[in-house]
N, CA, C and O atoms as CSV, one atom per row, in Angstrom:
chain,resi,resn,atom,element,x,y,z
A,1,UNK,N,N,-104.700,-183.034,-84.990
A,1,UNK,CA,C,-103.259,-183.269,-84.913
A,1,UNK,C,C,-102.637,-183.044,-86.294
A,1,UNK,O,O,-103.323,-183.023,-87.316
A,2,UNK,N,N,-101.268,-182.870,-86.281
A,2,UNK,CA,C,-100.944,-181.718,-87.442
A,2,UNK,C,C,-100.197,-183.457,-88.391
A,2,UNK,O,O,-99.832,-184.458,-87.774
A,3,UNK,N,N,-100.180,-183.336,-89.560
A,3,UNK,CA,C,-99.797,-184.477,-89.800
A,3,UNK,C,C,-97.863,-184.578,-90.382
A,3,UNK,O,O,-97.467,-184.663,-91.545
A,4,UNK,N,N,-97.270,-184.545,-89.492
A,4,UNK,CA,C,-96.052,-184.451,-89.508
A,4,UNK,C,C,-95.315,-184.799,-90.810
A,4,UNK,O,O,-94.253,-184.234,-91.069
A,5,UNK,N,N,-95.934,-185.863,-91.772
A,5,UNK,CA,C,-94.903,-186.579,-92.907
A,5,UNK,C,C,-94.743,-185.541,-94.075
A,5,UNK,O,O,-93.938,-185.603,-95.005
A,6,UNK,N,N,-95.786,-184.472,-93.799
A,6,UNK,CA,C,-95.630,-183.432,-94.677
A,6,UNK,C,C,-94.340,-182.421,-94.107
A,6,UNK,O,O,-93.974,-181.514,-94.855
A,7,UNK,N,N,-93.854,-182.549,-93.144
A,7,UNK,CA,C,-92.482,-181.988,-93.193
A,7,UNK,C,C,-91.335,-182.571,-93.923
A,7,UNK,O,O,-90.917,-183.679,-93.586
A,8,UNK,N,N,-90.798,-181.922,-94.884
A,8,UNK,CA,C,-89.919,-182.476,-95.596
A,8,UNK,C,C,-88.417,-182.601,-94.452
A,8,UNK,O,O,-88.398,-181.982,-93.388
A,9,UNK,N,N,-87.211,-183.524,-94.926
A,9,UNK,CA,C,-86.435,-183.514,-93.746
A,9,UNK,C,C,-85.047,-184.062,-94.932
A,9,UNK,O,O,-85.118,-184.603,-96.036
A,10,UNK,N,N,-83.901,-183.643,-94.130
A,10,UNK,CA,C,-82.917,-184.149,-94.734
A,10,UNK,C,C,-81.743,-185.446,-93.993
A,10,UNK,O,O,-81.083,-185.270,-92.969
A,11,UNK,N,N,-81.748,-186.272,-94.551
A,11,UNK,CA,C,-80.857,-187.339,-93.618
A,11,UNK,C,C,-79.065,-186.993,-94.463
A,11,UNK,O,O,-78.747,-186.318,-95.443
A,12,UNK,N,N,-78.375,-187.721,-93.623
A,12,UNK,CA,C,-76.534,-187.377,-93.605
A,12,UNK,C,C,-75.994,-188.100,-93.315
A,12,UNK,O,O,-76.058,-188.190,-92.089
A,13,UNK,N,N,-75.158,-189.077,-93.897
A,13,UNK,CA,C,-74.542,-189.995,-92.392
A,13,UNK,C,C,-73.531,-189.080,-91.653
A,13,UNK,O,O,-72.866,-188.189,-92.181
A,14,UNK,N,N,-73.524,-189.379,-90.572
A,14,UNK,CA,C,-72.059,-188.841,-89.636
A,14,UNK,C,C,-70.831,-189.783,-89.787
A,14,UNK,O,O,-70.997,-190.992,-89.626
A,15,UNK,N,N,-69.373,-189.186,-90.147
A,15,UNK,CA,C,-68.435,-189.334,-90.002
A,15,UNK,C,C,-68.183,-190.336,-88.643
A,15,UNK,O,O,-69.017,-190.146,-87.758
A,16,UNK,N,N,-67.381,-191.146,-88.414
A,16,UNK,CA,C,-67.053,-192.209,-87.409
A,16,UNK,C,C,-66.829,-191.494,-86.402
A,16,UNK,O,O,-67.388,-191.676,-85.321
A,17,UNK,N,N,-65.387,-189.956,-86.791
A,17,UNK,CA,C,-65.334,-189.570,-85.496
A,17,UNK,C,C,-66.435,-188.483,-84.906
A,17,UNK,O,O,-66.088,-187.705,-84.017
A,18,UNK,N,N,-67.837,-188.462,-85.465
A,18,UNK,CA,C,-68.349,-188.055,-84.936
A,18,UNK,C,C,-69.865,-188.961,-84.191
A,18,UNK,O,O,-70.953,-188.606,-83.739
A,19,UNK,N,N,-69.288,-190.014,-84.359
A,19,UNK,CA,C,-70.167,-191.259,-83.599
A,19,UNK,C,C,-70.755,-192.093,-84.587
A,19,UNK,O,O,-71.308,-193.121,-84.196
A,20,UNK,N,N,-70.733,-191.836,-85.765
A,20,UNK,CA,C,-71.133,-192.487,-87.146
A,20,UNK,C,C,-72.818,-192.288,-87.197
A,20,UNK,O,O,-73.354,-191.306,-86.683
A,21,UNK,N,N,-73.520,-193.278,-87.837
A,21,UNK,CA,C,-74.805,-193.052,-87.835
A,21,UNK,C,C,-75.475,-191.853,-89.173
A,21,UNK,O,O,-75.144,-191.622,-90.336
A,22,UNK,N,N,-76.496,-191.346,-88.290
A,22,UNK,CA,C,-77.151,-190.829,-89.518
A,22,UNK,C,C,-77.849,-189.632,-88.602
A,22,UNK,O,O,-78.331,-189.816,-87.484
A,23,UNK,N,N,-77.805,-188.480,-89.249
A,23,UNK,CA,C,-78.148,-187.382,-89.007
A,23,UNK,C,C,-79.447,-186.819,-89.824
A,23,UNK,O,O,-79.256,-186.642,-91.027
A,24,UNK,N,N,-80.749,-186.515,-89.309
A,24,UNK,CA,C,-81.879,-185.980,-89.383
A,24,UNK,C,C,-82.292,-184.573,-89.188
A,24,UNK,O,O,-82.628,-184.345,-88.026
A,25,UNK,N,N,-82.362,-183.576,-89.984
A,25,UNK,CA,C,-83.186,-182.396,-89.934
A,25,UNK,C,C,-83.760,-182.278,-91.107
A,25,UNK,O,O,-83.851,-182.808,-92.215
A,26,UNK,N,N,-84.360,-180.777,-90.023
A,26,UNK,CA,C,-85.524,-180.589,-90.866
A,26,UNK,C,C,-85.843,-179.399,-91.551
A,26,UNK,O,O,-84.908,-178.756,-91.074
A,27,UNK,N,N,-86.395,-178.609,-92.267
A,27,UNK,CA,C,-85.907,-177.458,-93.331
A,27,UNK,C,C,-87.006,-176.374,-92.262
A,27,UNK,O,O,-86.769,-175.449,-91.485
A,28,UNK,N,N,-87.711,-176.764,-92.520
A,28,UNK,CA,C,-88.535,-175.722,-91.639
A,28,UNK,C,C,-88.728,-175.221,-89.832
A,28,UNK,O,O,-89.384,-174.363,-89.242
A,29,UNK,N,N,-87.809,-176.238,-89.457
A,29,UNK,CA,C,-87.242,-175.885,-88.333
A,29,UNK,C,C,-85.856,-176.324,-87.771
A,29,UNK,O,O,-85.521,-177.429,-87.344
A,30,UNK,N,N,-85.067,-175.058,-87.893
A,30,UNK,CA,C,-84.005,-174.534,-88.038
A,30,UNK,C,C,-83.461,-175.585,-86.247
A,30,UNK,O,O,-82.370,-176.155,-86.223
A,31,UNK,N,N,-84.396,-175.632,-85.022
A,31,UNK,CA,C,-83.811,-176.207,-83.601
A,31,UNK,C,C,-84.140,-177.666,-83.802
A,31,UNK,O,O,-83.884,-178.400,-82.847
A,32,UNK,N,N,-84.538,-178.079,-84.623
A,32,UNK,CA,C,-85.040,-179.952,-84.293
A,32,UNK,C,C,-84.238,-180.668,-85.599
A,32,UNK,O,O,-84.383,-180.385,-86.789
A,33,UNK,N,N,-83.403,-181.618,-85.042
A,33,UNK,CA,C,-82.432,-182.403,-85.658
A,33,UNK,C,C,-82.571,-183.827,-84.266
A,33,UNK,O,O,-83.072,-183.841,-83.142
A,34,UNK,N,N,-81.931,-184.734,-85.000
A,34,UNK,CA,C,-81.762,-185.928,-84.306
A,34,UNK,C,C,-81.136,-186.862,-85.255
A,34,UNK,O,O,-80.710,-186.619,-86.384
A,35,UNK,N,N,-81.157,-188.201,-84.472
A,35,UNK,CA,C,-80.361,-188.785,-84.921
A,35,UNK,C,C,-80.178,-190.811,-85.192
A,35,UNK,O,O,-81.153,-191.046,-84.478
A,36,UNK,N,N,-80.005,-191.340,-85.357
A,36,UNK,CA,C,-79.868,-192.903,-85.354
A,36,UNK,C,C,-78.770,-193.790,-85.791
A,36,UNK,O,O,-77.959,-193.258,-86.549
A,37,UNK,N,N,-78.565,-195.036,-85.475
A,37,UNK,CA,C,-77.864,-195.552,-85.980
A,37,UNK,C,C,-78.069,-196.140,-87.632
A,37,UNK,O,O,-77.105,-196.343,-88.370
A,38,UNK,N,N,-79.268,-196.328,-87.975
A,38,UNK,CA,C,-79.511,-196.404,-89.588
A,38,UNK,C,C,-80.582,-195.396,-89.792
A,38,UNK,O,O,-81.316,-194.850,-88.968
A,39,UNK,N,N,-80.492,-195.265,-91.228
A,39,UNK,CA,C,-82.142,-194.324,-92.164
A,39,UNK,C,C,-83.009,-194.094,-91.125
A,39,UNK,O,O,-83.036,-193.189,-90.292
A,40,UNK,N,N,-83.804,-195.171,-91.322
A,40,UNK,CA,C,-84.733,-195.775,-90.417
A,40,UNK,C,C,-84.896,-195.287,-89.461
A,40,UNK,O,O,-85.791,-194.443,-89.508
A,41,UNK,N,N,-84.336,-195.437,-88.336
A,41,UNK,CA,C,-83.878,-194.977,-87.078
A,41,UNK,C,C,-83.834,-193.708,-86.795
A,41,UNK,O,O,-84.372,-193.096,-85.873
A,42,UNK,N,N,-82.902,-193.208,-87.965
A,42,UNK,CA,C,-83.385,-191.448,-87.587
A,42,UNK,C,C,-84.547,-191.106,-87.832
A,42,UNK,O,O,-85.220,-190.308,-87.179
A,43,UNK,N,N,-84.956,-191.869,-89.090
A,43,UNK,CA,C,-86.501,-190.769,-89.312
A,43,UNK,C,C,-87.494,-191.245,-88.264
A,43,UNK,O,O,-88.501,-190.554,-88.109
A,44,UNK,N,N,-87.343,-192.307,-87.547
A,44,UNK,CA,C,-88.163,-192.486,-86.270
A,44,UNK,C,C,-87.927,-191.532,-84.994
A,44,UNK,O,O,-88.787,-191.009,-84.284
A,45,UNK,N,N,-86.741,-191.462,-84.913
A,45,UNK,CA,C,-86.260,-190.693,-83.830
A,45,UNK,C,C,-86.614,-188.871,-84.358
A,45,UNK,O,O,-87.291,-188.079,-83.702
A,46,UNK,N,N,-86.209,-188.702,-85.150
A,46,UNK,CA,C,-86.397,-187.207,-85.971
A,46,UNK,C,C,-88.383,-187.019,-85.736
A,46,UNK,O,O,-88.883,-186.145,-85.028
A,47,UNK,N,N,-88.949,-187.755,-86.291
A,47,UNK,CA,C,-90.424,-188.212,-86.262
A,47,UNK,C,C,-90.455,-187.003,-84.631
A,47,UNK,O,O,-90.504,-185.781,-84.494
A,48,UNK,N,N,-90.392,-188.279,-83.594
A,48,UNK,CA,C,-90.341,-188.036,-82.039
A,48,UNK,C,C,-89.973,-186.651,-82.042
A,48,UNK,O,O,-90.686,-185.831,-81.464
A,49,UNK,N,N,-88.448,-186.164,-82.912
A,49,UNK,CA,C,-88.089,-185.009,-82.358
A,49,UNK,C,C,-89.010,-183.852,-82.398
A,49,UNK,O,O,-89.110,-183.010,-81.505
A,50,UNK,N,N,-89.878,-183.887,-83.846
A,50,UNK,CA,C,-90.736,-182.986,-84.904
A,50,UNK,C,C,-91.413,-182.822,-83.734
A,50,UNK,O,O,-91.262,-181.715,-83.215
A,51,UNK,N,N,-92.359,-183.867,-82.967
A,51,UNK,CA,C,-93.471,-183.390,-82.284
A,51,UNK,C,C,-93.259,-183.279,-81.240
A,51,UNK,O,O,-94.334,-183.107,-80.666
A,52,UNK,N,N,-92.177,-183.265,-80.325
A,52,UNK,CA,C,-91.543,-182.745,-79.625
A,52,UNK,C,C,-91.471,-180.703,-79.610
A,52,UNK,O,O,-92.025,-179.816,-78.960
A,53,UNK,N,N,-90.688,-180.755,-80.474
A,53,UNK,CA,C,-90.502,-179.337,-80.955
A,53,UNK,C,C,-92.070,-178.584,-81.136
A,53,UNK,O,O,-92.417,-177.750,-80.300
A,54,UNK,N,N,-93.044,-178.975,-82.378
A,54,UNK,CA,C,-94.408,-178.786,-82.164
A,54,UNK,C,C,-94.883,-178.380,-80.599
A,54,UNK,O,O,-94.903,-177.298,-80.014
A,55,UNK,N,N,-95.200,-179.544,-80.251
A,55,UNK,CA,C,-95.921,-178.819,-78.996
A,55,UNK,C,C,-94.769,-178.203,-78.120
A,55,UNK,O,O,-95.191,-177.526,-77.182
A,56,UNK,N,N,-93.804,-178.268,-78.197
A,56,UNK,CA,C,-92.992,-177.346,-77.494
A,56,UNK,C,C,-93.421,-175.568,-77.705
A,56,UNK,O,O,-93.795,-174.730,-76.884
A,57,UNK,N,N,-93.191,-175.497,-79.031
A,57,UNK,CA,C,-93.814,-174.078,-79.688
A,57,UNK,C,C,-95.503,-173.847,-79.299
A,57,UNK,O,O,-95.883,-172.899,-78.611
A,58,UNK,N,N,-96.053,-174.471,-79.641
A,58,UNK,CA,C,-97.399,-174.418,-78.929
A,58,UNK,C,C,-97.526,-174.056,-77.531
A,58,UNK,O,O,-98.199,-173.097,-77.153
A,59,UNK,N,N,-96.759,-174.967,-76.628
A,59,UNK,CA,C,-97.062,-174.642,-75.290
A,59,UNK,C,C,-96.616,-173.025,-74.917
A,59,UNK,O,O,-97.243,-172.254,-74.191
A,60,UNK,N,N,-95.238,-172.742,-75.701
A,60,UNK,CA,C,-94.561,-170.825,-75.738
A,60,UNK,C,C,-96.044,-170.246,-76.139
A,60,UNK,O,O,-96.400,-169.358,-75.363
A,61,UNK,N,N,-96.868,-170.510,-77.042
A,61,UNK,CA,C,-98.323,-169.899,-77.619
A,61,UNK,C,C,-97.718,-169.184,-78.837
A,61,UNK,O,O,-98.196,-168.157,-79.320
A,62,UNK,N,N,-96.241,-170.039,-79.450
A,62,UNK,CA,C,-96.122,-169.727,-80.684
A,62,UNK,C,C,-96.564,-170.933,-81.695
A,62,UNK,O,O,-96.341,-172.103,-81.386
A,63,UNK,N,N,-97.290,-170.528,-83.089
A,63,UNK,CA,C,-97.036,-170.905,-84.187
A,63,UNK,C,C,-96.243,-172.027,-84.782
A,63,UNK,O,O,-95.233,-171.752,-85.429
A,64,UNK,N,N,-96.544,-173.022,-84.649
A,64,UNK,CA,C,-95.833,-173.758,-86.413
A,64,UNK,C,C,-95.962,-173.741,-87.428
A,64,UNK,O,O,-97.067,-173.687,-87.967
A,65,UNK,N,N,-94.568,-173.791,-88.189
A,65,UNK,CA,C,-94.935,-173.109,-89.294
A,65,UNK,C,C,-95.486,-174.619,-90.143
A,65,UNK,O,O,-95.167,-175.787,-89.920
A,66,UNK,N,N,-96.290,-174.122,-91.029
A,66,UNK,CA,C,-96.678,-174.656,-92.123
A,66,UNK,C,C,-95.278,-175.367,-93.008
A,66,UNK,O,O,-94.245,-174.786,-93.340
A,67,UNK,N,N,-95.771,-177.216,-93.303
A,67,UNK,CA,C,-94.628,-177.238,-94.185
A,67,UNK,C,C,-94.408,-176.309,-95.458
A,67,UNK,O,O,-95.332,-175.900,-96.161
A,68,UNK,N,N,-93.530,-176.128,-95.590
A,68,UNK,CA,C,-93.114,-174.944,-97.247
A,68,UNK,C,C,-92.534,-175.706,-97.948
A,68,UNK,O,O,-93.074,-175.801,-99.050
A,69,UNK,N,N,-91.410,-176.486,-97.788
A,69,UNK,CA,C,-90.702,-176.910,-98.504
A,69,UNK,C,C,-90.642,-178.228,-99.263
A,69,UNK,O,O,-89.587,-178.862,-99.269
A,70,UNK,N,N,-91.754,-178.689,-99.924
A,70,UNK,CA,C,-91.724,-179.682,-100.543
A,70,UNK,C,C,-93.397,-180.437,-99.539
A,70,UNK,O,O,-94.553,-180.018,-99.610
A,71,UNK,N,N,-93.005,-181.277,-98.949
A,71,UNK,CA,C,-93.639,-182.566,-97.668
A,71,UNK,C,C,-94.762,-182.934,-98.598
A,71,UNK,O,O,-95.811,-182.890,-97.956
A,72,UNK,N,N,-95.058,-183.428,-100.396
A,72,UNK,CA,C,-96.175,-183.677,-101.029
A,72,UNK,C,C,-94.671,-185.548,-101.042
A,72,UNK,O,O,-95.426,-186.474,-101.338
A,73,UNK,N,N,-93.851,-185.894,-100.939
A,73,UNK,CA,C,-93.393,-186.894,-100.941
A,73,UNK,C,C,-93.757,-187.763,-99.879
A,73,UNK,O,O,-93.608,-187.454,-98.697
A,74,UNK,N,N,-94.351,-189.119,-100.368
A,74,UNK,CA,C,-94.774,-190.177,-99.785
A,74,UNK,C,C,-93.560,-190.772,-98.599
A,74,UNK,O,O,-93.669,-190.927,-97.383
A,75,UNK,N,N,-92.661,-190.960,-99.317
A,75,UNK,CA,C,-91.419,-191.715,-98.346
A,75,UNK,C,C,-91.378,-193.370,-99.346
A,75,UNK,O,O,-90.728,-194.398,-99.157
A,76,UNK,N,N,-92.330,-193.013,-100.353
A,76,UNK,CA,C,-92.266,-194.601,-101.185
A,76,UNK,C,C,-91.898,-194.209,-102.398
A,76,UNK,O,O,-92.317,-193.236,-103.025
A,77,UNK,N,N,-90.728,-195.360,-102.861
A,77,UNK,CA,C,-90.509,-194.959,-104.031
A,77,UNK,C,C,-89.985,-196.586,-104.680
A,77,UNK,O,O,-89.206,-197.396,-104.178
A,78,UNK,N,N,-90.650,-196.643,-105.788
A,78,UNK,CA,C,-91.066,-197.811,-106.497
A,78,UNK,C,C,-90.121,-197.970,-108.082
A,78,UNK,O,O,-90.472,-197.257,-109.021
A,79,UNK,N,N,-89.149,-198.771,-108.225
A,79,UNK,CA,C,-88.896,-198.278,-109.578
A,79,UNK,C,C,-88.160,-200.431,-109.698
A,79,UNK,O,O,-87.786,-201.405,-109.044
A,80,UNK,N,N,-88.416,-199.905,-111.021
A,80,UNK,CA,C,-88.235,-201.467,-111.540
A,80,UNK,C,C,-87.002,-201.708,-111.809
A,80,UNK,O,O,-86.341,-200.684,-111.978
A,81,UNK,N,N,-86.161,-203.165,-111.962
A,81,UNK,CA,C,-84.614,-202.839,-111.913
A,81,UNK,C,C,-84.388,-204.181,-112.028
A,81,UNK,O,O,-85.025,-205.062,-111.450
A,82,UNK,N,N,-83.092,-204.384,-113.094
A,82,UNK,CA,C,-82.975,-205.666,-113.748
A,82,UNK,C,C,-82.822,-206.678,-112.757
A,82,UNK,O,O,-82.698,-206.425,-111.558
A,83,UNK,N,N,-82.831,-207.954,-113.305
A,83,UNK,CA,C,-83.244,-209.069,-112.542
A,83,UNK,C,C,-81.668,-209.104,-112.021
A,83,UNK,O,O,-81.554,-209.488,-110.857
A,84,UNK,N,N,-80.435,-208.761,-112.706
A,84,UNK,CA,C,-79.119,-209.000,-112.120
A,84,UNK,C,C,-79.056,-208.289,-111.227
A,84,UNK,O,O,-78.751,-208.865,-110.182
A,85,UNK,N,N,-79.298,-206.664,-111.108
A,85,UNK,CA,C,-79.389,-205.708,-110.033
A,85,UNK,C,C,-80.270,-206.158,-108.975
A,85,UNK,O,O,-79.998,-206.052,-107.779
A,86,UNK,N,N,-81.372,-206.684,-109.461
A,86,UNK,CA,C,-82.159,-207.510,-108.154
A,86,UNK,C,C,-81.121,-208.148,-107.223
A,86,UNK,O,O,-80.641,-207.617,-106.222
A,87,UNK,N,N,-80.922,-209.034,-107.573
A,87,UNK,CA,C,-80.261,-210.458,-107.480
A,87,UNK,C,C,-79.010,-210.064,-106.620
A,87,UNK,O,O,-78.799,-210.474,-105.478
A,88,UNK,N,N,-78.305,-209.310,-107.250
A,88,UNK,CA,C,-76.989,-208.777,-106.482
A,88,UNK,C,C,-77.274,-208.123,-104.890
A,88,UNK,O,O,-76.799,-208.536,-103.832
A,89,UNK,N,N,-78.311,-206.846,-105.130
A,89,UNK,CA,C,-79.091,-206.342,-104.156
A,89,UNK,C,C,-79.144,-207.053,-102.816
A,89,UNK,O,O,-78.645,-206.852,-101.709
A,90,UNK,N,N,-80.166,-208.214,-103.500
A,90,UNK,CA,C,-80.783,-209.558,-102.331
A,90,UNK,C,C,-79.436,-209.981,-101.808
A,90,UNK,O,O,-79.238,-209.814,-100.605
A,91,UNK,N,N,-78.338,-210.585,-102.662
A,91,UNK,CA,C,-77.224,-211.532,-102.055
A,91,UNK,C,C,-76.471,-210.301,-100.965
A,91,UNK,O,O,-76.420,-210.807,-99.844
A,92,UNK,N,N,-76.002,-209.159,-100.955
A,92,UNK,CA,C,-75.585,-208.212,-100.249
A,92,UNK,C,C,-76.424,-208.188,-99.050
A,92,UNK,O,O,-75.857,-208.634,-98.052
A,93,UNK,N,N,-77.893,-207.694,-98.851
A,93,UNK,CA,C,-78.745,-207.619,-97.618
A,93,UNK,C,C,-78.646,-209.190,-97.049
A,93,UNK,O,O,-78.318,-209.320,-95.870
A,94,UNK,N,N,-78.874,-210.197,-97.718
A,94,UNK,CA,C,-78.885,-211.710,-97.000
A,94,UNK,C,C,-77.400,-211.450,-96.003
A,94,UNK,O,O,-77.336,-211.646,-94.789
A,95,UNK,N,N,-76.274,-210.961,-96.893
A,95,UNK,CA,C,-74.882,-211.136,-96.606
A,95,UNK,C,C,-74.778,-210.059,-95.393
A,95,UNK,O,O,-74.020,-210.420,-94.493
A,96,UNK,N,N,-75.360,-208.897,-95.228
A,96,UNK,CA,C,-75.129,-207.863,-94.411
A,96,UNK,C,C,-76.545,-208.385,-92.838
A,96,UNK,O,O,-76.758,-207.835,-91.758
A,97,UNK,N,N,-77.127,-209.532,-93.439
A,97,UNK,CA,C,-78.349,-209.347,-92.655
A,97,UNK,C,C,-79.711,-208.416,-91.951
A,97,UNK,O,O,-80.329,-208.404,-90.887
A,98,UNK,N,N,-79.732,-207.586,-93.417
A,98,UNK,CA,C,-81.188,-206.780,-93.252
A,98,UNK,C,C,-81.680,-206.809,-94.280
A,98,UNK,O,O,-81.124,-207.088,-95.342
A,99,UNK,N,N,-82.679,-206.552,-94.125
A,99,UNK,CA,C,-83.402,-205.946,-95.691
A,99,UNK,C,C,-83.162,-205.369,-96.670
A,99,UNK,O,O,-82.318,-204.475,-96.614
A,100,UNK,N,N,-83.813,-205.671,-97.905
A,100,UNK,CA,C,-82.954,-205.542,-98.866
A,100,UNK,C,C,-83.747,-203.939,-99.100
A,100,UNK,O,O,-83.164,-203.038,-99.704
A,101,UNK,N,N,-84.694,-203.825,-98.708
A,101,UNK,CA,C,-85.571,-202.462,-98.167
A,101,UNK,C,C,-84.436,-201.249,-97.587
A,101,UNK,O,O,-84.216,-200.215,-98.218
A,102,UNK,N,N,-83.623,-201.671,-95.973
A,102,UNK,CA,C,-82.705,-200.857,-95.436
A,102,UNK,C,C,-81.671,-200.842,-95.991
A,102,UNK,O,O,-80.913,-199.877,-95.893
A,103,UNK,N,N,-81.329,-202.154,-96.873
A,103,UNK,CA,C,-79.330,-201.653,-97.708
A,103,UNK,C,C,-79.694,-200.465,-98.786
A,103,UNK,O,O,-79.075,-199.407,-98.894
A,104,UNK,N,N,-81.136,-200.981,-99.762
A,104,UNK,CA,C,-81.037,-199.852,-100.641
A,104,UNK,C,C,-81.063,-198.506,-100.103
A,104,UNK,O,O,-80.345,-197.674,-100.658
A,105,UNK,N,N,-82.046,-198.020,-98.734
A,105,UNK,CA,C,-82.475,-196.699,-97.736
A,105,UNK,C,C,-80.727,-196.131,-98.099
A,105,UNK,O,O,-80.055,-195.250,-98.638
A,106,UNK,N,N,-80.687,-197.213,-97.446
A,106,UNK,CA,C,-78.818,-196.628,-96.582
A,106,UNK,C,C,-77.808,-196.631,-97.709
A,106,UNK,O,O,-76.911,-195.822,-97.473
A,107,UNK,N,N,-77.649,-197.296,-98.898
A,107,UNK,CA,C,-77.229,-196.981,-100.052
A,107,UNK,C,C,-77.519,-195.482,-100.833
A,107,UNK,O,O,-76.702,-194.692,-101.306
A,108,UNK,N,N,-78.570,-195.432,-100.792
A,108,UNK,CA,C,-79.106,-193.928,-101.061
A,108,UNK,C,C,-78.945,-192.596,-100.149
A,108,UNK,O,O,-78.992,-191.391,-100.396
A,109,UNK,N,N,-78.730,-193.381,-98.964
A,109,UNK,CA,C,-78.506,-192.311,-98.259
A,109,UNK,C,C,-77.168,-191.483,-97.933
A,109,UNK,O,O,-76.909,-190.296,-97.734
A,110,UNK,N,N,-76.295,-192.938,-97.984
A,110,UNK,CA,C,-75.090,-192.595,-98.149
A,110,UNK,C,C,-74.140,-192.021,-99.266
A,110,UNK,O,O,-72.985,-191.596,-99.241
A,111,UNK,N,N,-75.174,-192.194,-100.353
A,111,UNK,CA,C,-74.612,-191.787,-101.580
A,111,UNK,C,C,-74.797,-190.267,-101.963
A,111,UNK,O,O,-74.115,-189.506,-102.649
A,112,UNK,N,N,-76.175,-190.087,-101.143
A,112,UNK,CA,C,-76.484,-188.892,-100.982
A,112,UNK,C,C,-75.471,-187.619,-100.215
A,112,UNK,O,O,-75.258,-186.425,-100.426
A,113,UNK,N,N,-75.003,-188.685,-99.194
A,113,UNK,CA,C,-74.267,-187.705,-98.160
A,113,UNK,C,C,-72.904,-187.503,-98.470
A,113,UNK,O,O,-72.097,-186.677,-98.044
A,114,UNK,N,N,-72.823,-188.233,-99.130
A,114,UNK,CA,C,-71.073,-188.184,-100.291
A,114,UNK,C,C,-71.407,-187.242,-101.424
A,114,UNK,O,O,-70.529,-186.383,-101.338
A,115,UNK,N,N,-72.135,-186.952,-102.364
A,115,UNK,CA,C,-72.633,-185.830,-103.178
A,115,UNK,C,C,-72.885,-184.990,-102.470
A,115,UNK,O,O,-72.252,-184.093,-103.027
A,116,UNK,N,N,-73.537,-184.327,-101.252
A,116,UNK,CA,C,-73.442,-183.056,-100.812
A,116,UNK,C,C,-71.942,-182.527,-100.289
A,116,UNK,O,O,-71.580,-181.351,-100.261
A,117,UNK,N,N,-71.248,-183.572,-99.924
A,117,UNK,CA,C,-70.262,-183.376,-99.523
A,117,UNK,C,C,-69.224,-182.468,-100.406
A,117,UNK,O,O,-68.536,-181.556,-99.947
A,118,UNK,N,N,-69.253,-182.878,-101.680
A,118,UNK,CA,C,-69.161,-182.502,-102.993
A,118,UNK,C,C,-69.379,-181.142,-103.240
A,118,UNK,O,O,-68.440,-180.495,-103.704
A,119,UNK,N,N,-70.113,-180.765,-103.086
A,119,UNK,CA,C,-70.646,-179.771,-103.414
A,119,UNK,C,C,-70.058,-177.971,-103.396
A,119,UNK,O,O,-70.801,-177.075,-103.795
């Protein structure tokens, strides 16, 4: 079995009027996108879509392609950060009620999707 996390993928949030949420594709295949209401969510759902698409192409008796574009990233990323930035972090996720794991995801993600926007 092909090990999927090596596909690199890009997340987006969607605009409200387009149902809000978060938008998932993937670089090396141009038909499989999906979608969720947080980070999380898409890359679970996107996950599903990947091997979906896979054996879809398989069953045609075409080829997948090999990831190309990056997929050596874990999905973990570890960095140290003052005890006030802690602290603030924690009181926001307590206050929003999730993890302080999914505010930073979705902080990043959204910040992300405002800089491409940019672009």
């Amino acid at each position: 079995m092909r090990d999927l996390s090596q596909y690199p993928f890009e997340i987006h949030p969607l605009a409200p009027e387009d149902g809000g949420g978060y938008l998932i594709m993937f670089p090396d295949f141009s038909e499989c996108i999906s979608d969720g209401e947080t980070p999380d969510e898409a890359i679970s759902n996107g996950m599903d879509a990947l091997e979906e698409t896979i054996a879809a192409l398989e069953d045609l008796g075409l080829p997948a392609p090999e990831p190309r574009s990056g997929g050596s990233y874990s999905g973990r990323f570890v960095q140290r950060v003052p005890k006030s930035l802690h602290a603030r972090l924690a009181a926001r996720a307590r206050q929003e009620g999730v993890s302080m794991n999914a505010l930073v995801t979705t902080m990043l993600a959204e910040g992300l999707g405002i800089h491409d926007q940019h672009r």
